[in-house]
Backbone bond lengths (Angstrom), bond angles and torsions (degrees), N, CA, C in turn:
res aa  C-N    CA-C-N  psi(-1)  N-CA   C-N-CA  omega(-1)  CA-C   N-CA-C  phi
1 X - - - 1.456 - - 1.522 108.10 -
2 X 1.722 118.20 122.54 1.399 111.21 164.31 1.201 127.99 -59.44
3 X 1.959 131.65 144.18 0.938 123.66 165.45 1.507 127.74 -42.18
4 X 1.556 126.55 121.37 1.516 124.42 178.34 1.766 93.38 -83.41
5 X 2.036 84.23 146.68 1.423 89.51 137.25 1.784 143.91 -57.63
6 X 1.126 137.58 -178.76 1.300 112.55 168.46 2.386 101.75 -75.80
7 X 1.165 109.42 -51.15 1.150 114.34 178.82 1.754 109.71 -39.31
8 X 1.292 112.05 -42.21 2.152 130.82 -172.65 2.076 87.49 -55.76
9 X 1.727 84.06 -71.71 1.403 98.60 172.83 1.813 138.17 -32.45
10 X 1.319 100.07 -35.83 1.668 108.22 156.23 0.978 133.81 -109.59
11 X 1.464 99.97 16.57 1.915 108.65 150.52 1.079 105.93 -97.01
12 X 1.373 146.33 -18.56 1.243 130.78 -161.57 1.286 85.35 -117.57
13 X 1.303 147.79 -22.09 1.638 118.13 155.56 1.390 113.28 -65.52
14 X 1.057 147.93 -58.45 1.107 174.53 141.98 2.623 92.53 13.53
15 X 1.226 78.28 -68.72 1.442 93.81 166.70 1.319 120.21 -70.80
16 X 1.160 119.82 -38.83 1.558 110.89 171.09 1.487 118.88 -57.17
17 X 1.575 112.17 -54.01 1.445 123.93 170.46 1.773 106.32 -58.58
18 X 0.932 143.57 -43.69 1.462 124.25 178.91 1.598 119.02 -74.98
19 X 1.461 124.68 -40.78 1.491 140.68 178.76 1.663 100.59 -107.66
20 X 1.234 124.60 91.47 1.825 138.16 -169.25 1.657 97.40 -115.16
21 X 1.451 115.78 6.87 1.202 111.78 158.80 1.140 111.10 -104.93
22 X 1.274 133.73 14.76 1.538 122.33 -178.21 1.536 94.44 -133.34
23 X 1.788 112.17 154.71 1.358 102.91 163.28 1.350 110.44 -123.14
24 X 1.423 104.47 139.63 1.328 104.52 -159.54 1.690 102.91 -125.39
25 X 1.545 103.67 154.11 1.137 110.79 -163.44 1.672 93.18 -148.02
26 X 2.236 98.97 178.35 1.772 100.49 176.81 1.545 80.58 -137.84
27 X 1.426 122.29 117.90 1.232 129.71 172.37 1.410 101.64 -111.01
28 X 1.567 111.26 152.89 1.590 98.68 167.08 1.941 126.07 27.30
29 X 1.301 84.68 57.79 1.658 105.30 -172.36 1.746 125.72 28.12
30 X 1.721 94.82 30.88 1.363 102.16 171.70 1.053 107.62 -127.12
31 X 1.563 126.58 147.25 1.553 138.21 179.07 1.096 101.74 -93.60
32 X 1.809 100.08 131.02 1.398 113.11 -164.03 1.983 105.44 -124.85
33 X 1.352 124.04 139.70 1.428 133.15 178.62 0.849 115.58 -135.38
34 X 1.909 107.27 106.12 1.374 116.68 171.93 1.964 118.68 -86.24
35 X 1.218 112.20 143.06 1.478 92.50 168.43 1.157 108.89 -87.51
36 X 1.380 135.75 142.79 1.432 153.45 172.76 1.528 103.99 -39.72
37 X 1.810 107.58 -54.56 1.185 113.54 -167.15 1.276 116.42 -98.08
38 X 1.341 164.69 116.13 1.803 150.82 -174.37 1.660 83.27 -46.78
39 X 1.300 106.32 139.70 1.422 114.24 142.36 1.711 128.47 -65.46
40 X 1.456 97.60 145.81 1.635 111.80 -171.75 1.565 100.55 -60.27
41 X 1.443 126.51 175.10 1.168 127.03 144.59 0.917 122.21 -30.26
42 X 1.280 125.54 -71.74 1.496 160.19 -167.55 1.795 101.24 -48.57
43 X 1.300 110.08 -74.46 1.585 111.71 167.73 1.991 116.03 -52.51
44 X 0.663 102.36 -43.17 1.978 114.75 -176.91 1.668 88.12 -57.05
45 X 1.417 124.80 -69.16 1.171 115.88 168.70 1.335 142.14 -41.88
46 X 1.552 120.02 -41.45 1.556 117.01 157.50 1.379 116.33 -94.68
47 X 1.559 123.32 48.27 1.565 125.86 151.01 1.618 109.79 106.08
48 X 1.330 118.10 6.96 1.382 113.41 -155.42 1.976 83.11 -93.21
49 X 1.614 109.65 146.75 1.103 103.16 177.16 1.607 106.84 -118.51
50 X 1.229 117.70 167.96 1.920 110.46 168.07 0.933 86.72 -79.73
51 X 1.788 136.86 -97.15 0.969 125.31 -149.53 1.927 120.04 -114.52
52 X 1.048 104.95 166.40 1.204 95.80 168.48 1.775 101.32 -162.75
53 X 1.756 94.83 177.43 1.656 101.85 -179.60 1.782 107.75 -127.64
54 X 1.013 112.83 158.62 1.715 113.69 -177.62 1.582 105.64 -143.61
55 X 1.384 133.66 127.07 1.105 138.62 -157.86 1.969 104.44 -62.16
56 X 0.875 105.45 -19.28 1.699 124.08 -169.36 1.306 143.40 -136.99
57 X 1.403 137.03 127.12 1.525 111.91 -176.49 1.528 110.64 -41.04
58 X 1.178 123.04 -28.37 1.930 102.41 -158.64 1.257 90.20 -85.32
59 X 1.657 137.90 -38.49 1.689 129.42 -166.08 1.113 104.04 -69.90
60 X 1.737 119.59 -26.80 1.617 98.97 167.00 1.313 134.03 -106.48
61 X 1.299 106.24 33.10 1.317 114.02 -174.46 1.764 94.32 -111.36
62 X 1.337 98.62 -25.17 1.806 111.53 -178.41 1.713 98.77 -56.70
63 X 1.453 98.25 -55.26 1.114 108.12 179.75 1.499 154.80 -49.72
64 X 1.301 86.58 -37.34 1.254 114.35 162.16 1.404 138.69 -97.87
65 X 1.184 117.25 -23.31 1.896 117.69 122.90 1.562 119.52 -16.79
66 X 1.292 97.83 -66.73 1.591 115.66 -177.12 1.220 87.63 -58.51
67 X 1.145 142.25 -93.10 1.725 142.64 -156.97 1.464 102.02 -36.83
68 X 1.436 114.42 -54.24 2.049 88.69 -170.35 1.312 101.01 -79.36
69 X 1.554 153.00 -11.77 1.279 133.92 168.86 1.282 109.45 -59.03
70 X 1.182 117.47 -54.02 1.686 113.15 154.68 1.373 110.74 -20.08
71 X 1.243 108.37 -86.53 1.864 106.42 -172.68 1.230 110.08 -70.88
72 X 1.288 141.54 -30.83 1.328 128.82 158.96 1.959 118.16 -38.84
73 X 1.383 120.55 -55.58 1.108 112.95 164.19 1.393 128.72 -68.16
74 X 1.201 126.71 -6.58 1.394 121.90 151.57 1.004 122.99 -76.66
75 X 1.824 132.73 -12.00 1.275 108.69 -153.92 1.316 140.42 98.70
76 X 1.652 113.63 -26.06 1.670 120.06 -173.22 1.730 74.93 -93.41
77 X 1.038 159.88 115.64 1.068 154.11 42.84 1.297 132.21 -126.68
């Protein structure tokens, strides 16, 4: 894990506490979101990803919005 700023640092708590199914990290100055759980078939098919990376706290916070509306309209959450 790269050193955070304190500001890096309260986005990525900040994100941990709202999305506690994903673990999220800043490797090699990219923000990274794992899902806790592999997605089902079923989710993998309507867009849900395991993991992914976003150049920034806000692209992956964009992102990951997007990911639980995904699972929000299925149901897995």
């Amino acid at each position: 894990m790269d050193p955070l700023t304190p500001t890096q640092r309260a986005h990525l708590t900040s994100m941990e506490n709202t999305f506690p199914g994903w673990a999220l990290l800043v490797r090699d100055g990219w923000w990274w979101a794992t899902l806790r759980v592999p997605p089902t078939p079923e989710q993998k098919a309507a867009g849900v990803l395991h993991d992914f990376a976003r150049a920034g706290p806000n692209e992956l916070l964009a992102a990951l919005i997007v990911q639980r509306g995904i699972l929000v309209r299925l149901g897995a959450t």
